[in-house]
Each structure stands twice: as structure tokens, then as C-alpha cells.
C-alpha positions as semicolon CSV with decimal commas, in nm:
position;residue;x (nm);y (nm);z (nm)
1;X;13,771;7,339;-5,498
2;X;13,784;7,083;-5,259
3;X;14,110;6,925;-5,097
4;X;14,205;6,521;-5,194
5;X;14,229;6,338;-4,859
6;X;14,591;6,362;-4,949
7;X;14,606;6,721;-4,894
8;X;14,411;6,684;-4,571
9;X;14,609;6,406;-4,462
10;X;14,948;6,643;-4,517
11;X;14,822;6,931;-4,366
12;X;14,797;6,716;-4,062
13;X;15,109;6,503;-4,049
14;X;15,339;6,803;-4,165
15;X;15,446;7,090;-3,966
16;X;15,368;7,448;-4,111
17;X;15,435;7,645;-3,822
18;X;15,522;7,974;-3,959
19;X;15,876;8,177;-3,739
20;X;15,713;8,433;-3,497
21;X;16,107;8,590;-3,582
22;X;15,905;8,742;-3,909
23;X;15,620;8,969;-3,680
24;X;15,881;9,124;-3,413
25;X;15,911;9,493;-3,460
26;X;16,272;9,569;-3,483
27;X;16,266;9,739;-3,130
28;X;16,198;9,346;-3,031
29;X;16,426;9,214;-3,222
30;X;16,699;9,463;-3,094
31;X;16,542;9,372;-2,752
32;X;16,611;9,000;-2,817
33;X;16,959;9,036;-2,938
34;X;17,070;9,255;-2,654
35;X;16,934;8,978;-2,425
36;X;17,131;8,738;-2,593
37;X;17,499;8,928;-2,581
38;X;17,425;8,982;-2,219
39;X;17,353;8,595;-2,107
40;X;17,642;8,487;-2,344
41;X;17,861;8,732;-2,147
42;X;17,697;8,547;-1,846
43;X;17,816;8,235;-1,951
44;X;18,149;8,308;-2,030
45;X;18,206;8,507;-1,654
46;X;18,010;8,237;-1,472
47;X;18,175;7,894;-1,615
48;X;18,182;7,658;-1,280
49;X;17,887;7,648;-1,012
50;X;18,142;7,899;-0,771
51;X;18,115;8,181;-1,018
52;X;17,780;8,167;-1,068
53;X;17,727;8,216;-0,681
54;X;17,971;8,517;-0,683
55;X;17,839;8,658;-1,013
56;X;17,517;8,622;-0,984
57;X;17,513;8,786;-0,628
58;X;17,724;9,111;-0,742
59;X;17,401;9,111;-1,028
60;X;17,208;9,118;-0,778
61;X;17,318;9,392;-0,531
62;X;17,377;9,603;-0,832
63;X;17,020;9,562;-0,892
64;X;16,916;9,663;-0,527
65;X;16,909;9,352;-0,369
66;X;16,989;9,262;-0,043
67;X;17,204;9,026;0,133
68;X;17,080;8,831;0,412
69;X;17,327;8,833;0,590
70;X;17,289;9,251;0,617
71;X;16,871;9,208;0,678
72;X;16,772;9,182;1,021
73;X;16,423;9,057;0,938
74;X;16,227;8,984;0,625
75;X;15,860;9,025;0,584
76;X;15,650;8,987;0,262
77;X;15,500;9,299;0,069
């Protein structure tokens, strides 16, 4: 059975985009929520541009970062 150019012409103007939400595994989905908690917490300990700087660097040195100030010189890997 064929479509009526109204059918055709809907299936073009409308958007059917199905959620990608519904084909996560649940490990994903987990993986997405933790994600979530932690930049909310990120938000709420970094509100002004200042603690953003400070948080973001103790982040960073947790994760095995280094300061420049401590680096005598830097070359590319």
C-alpha cells in the first residue's frame, strides 16, 4: 500500500527521532548518571571563575598532573 503525499509530506516536516536513552545497557546508563552527580558536585564547589581555577587544579594533581610551576621543561610524547 502506497503512502498519500500527505504521509510523505509528514514524515518529512515532523520529527521522529527515536531517544538513544532506550538502547543504553544499564552499565551505560549507570555510567551516565554517575557522570552527572559528579559535574553537579562540580558545579556546586566551583560557583565563581576563582574556584574553578583552585578546583579544577587540585582535580588535576589528584589525577597526576603537573604544575608548571614544579616542571623544569616540557617536551611532547
Amino acid at each position: 500500500m502506497e503512502k498519500t503525499e500527505g504521509e510523505v509530506l509528514k514524515e518529512k516536516l515532523f520529527n521522529n527521532k527515536k531517544s538513544g536513552w532506550r538502547e543504553l545497557l544499564e552499565e551505560d546508563k549507570r555510567n551516565v548518571f554517575k557522570f552527572a552527580d559528579e559535574y553537579m558536585f562540580y558545579l556546586n564547589q566551583a560557583k565563581t571563575e576563582k574556584e574553578i581555577v583552585y578546583f579544577s587544579k587540585e582535580i588535576l594533581l589528584k589525577n597526576d598532573f603537573k604544575d608548571l610551576k614544579d616542571v623544569e621543561s616540557v617536551k611532547p610524547r
